[in-house]
TORPA-249984 format. One record per residue (C-alpha): residue in one letter; x negated, y, z negated. Coordinates in Angstrom, 1 decimal. Layout:
// residues N
["A"; [X; Y; Z]];
...
This chain:
// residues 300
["X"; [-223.9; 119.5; -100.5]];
["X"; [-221.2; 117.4; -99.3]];
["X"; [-219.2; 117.8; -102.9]];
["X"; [-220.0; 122.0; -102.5]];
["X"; [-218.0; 121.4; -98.7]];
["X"; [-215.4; 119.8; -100.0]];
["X"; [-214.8; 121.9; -103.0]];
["X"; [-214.7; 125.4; -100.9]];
["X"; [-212.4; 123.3; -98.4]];
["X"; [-209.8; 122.2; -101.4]];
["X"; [-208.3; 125.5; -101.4]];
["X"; [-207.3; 126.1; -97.7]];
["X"; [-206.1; 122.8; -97.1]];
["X"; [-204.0; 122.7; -100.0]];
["X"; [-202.5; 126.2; -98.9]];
["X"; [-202.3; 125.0; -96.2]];
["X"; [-200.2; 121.4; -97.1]];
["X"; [-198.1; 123.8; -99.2]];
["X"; [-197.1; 125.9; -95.9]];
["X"; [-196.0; 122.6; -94.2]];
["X"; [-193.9; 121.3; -96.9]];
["X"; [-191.9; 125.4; -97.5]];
["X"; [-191.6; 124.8; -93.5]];
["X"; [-190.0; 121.1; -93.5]];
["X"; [-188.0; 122.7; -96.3]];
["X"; [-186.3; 125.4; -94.9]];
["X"; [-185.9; 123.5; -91.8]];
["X"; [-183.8; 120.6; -93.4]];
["X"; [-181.9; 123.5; -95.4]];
["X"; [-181.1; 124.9; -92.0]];
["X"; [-180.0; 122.2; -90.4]];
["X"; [-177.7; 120.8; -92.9]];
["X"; [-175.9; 124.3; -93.7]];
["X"; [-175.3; 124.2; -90.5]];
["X"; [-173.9; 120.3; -90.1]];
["X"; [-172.4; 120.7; -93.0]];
["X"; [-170.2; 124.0; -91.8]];
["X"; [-169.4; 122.3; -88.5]];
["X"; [-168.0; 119.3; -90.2]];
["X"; [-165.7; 121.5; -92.8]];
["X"; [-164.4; 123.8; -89.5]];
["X"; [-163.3; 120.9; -87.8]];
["X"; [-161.8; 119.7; -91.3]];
["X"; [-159.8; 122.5; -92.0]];
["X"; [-158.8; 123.4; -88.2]];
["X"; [-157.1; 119.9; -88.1]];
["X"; [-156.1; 120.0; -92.4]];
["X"; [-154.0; 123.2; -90.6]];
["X"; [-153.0; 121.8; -87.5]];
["X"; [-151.0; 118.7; -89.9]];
["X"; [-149.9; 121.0; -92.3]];
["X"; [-148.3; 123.2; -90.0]];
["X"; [-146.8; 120.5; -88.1]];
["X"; [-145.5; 118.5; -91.1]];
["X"; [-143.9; 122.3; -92.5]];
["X"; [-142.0; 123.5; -89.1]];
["X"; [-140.7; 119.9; -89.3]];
["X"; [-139.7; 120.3; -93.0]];
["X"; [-138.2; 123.3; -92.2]];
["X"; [-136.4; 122.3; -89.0]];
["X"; [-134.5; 119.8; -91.3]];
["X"; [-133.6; 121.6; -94.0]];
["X"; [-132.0; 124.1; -91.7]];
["X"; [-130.2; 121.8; -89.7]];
["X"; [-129.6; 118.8; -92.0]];
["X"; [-130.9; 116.1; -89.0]];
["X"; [-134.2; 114.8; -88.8]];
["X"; [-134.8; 116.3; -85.6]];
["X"; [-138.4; 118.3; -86.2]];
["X"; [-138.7; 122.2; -85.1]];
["X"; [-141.2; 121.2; -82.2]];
["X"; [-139.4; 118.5; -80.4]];
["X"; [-136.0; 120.9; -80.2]];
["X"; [-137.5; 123.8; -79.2]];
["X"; [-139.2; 121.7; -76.4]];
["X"; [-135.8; 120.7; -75.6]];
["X"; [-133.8; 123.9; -75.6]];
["X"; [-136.1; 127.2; -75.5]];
["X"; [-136.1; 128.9; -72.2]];
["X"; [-138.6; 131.2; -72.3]];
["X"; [-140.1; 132.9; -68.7]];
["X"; [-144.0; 133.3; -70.0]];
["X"; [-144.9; 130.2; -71.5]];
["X"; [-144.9; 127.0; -70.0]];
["X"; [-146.1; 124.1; -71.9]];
["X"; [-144.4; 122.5; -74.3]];
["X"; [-146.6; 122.4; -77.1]];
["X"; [-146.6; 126.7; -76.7]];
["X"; [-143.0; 127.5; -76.8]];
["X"; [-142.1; 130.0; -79.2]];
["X"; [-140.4; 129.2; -82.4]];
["X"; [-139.6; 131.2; -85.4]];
["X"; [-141.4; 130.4; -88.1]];
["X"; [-138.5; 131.0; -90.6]];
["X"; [-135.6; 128.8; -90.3]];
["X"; [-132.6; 129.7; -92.0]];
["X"; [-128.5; 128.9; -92.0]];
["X"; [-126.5; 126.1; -92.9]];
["X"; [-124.4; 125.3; -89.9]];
["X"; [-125.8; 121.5; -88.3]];
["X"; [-126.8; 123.6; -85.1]];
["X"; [-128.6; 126.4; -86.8]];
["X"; [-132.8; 125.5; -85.2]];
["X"; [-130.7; 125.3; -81.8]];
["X"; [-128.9; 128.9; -82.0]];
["X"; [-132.4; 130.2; -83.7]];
["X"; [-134.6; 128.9; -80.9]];
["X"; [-132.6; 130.0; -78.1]];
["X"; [-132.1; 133.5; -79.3]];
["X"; [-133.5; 136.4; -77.8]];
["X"; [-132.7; 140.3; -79.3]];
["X"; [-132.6; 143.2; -78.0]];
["X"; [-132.5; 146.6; -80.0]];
["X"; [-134.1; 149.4; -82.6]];
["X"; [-136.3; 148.8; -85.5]];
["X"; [-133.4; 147.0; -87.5]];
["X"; [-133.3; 144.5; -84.3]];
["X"; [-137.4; 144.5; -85.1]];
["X"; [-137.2; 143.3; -88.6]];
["X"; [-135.6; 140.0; -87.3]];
["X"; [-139.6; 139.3; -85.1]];
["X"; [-141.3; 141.1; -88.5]];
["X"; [-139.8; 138.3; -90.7]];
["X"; [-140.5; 135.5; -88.6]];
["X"; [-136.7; 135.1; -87.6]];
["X"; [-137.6; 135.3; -83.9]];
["X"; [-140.8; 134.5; -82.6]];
["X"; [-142.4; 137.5; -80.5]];
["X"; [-142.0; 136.2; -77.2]];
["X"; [-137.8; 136.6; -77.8]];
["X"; [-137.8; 139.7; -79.0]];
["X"; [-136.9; 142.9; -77.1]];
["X"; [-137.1; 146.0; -79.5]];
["X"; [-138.6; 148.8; -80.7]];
["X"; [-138.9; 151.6; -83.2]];
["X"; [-136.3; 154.6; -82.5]];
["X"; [-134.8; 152.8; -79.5]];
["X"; [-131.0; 153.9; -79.1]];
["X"; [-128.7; 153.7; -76.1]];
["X"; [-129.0; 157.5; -75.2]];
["X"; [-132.9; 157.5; -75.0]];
["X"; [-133.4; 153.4; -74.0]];
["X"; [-135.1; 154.5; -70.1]];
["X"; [-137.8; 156.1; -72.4]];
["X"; [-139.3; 152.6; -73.9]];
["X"; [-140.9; 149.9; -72.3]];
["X"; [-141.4; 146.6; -74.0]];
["X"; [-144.6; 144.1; -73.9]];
["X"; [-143.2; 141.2; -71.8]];
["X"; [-146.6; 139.0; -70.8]];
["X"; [-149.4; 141.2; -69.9]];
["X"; [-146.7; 143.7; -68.7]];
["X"; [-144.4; 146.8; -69.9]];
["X"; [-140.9; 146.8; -68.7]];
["X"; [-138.1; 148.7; -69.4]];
["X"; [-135.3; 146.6; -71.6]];
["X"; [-133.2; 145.1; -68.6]];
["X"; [-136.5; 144.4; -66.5]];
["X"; [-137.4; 142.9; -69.6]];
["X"; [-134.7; 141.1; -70.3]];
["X"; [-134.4; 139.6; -66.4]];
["X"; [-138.2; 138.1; -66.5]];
["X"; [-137.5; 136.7; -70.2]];
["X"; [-134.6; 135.1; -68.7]];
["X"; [-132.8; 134.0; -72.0]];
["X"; [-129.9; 131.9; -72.4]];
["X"; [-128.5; 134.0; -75.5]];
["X"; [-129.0; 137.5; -75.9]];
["X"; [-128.5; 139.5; -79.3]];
["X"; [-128.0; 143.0; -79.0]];
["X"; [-127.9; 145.3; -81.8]];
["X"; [-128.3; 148.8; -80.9]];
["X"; [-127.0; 151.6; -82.6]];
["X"; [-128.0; 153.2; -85.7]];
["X"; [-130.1; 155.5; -83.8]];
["X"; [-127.1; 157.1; -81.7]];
["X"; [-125.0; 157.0; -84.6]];
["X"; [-125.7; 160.6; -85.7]];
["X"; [-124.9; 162.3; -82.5]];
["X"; [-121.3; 161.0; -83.1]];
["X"; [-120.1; 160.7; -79.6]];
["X"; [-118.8; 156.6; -79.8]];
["X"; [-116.9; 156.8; -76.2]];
["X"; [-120.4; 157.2; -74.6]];
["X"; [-122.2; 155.2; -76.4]];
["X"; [-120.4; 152.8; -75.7]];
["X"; [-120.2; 153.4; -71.8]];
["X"; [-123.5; 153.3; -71.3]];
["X"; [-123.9; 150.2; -73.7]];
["X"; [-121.1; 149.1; -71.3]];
["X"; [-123.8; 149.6; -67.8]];
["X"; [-126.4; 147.8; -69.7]];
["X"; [-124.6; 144.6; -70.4]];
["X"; [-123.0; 144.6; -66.6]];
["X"; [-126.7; 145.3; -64.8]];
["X"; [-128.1; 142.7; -67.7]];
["X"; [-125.2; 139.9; -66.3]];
["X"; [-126.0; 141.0; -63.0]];
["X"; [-129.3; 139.8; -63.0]];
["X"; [-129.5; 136.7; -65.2]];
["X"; [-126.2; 134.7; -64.0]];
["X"; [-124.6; 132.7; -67.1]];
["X"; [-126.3; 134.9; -69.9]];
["X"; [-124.4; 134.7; -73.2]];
["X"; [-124.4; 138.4; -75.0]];
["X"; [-123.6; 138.7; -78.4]];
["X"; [-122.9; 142.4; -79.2]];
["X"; [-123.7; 143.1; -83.0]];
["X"; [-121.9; 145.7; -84.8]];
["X"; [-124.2; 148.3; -86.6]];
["X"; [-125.3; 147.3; -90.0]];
["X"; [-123.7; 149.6; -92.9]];
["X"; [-126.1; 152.1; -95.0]];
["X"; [-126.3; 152.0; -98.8]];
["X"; [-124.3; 154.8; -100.3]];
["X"; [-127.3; 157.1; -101.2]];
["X"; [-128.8; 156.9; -97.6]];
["X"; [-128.6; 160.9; -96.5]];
["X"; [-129.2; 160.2; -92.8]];
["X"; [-126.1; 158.6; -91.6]];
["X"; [-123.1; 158.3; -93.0]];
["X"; [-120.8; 155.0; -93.0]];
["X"; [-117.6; 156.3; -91.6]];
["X"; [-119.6; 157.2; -88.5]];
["X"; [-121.0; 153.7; -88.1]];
["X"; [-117.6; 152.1; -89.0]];
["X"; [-115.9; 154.4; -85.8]];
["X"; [-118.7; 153.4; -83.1]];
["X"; [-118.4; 149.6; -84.4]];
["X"; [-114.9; 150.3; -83.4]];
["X"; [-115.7; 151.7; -80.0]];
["X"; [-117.9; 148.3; -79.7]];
["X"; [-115.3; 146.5; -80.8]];
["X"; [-113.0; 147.9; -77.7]];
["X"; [-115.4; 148.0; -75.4]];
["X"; [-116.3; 144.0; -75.9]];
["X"; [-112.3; 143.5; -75.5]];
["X"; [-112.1; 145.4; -72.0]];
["X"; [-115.2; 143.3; -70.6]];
["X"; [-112.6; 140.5; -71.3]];
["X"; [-115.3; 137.7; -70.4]];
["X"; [-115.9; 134.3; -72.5]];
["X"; [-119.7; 135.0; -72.6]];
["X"; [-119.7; 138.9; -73.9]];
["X"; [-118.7; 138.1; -78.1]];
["X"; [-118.6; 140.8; -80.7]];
["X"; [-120.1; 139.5; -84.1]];
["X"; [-119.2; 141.8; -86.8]];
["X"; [-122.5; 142.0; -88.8]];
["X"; [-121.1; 144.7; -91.0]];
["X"; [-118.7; 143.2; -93.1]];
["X"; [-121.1; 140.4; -93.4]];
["X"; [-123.7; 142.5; -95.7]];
["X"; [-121.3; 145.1; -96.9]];
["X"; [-120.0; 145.4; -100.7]];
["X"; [-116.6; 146.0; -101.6]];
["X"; [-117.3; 150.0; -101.1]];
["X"; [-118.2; 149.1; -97.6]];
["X"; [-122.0; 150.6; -98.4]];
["X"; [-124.9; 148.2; -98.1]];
["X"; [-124.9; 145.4; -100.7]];
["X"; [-127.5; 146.6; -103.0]];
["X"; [-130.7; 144.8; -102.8]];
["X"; [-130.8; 144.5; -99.3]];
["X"; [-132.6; 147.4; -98.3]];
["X"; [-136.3; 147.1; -97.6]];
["X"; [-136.7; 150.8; -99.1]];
["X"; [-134.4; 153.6; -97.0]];
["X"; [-130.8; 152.8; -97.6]];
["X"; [-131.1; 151.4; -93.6]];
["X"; [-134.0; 149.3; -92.9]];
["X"; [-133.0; 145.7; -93.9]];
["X"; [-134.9; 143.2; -96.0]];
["X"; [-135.4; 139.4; -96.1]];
["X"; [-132.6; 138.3; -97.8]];
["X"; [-130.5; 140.5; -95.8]];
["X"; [-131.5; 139.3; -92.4]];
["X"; [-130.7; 135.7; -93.5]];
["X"; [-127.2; 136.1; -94.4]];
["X"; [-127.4; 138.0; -91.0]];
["X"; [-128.6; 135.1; -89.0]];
["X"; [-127.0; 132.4; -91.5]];
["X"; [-123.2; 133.7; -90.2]];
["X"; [-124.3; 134.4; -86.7]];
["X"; [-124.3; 130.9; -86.3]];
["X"; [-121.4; 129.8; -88.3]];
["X"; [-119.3; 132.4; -86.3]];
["X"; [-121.0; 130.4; -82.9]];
["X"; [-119.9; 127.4; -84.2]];
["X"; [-116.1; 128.5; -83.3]];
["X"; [-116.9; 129.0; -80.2]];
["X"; [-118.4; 126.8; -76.9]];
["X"; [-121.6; 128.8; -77.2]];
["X"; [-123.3; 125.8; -77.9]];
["X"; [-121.5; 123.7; -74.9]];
["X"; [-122.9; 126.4; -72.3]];
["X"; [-126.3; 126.8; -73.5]];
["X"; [-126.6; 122.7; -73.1]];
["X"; [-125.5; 123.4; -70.3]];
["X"; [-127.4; 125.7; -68.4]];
């Protein structure tokens, strides 16, 4: 009787032993997926962390020939109104040029302009805290834009006064080219720059010339650009102040047909492209090297 008990009994209990051991199973798998993935995160998060520390410091030293890393000088020498600590200041993740002071131009750079201006933030030139610019953004239509500054929208001078730079980099133009009317362009370029020193005492504004177009671009034409660079040229001469400079980014990217040096369009004949932008930025700062840009920016 007792063997007839235990022989109907055998088959639930081992069912039964069976269930257990799937559910200790699947329980252990669970577990250690999920140890295991916590573990790798925290891996890889800090894997990143070094790897991107150990590249901006590669980078910083290649640009400027020191062993001075990217963080420590931009902890040094960005001003920059919306961040605070030191460990968030904004630096650009591309460092280019060959002049010794290059990182410290770079990081202290803030633009202003049009989409052209833009491609400097796309590339990783500027970071996006310093840059002030936008799509179709001209000097005859600039009270119609507002930029992201923070959390709010202001127009390009409020912008520029809670930004607060030491160095600003305008480079406005190629969308007011085609009305072809230099003299006010360049006036009301002119009331920008004087409301802009007006409010942020000390600034340093470098006024860029309008890049050239390649010579099958149908939209502008090159001796249109070339007269308003002119104007800008004049109008940088009548302000007559040591902190307003003209830097003649034409000539820089320009063949010997005064078109854009083939190759350096991103696509349009306009629009620039990577290698473009850094012989841009590359004699920027050679040309600030022969001045006491530099000096004053230490300074303030």
């Amino acid at each position: 009787m007792i063997k007839n008990i235990l022989s109907k009994a055998r088959i639930p209990i081992i069912l039964l032993l069976v269930i257990l051991s799937l559910a200790a199973s699947l329980f252990a798998i669970a577990y250690m997926k999920k140890s295991t993935h916590g573990v790798k995160a925290a891996v890889n998060n800090e894997a990143m962390t070094a790897v991107s520390a150990s590249t901006a410091t590669t980078t910083s030293t290649s640009a400027t020939t020191t062993t001075t890393t990217a963080a420590s000088t931009a902890s040094e020498t960005t001003t920059v109104a919306i961040t605070t600590a030191a460990e968030n200041v904004p630096v650009p993740s591309r460092y280019v040029g060959t002049s010794p002071n290059s990182a410290f131009y770079q990081e202290n750079l803030v633009t202003a302009g049009d989409s052209i201006t833009l491609g400097l933030r796309y590339y990783g030139f500027i970071p996006r805290e310093h840059s002030i610019a936008g799509d179709s953004v001209s000097m005859w239509n600039l009270s119609h834009f507002s930029f992201t500054v923070g959390a709010e929208e202001l127009e390009l001078v409020d912008a520029v006064e809670r930004i607060h730079p030491k160095m600003l980099y305008m480079w406005i133009g190629m969308n007011d080219v085609n009305l072809n009317m230099p003299q006010k362009f360049v006036k009301k370029y002119r009331e920008v720059i004087d409301v802009i020193r007006e409010r942020v005492p000390g600034i340093i504004i470098v006024v860029a010339a309008i890049t050239p177009v390649s010579s099958g671009c149908r939209v502008v034409k090159n001796t249109v650009i070339r007269d308003y660079n002119a104007a800008l040229i004049e109008m940088v001469k009548r302000i007559d102040s040591p902190d307003v400079l003209f830097f003649d980014a034409y000539t820089v990217i320009c063949d010997d047909d005064l078109n854009l040096t083939s190759g350096y369009s991103s696509g349009d004949g306009m629009h620039l492209y990577i290698p473009c932008y850094t012989d841009i930025m590359t004699a920027l700062f050679d040309f600030l090297d022969t001045t006491d840009v530099k000096t004053k920016l230490q300074a303030n």
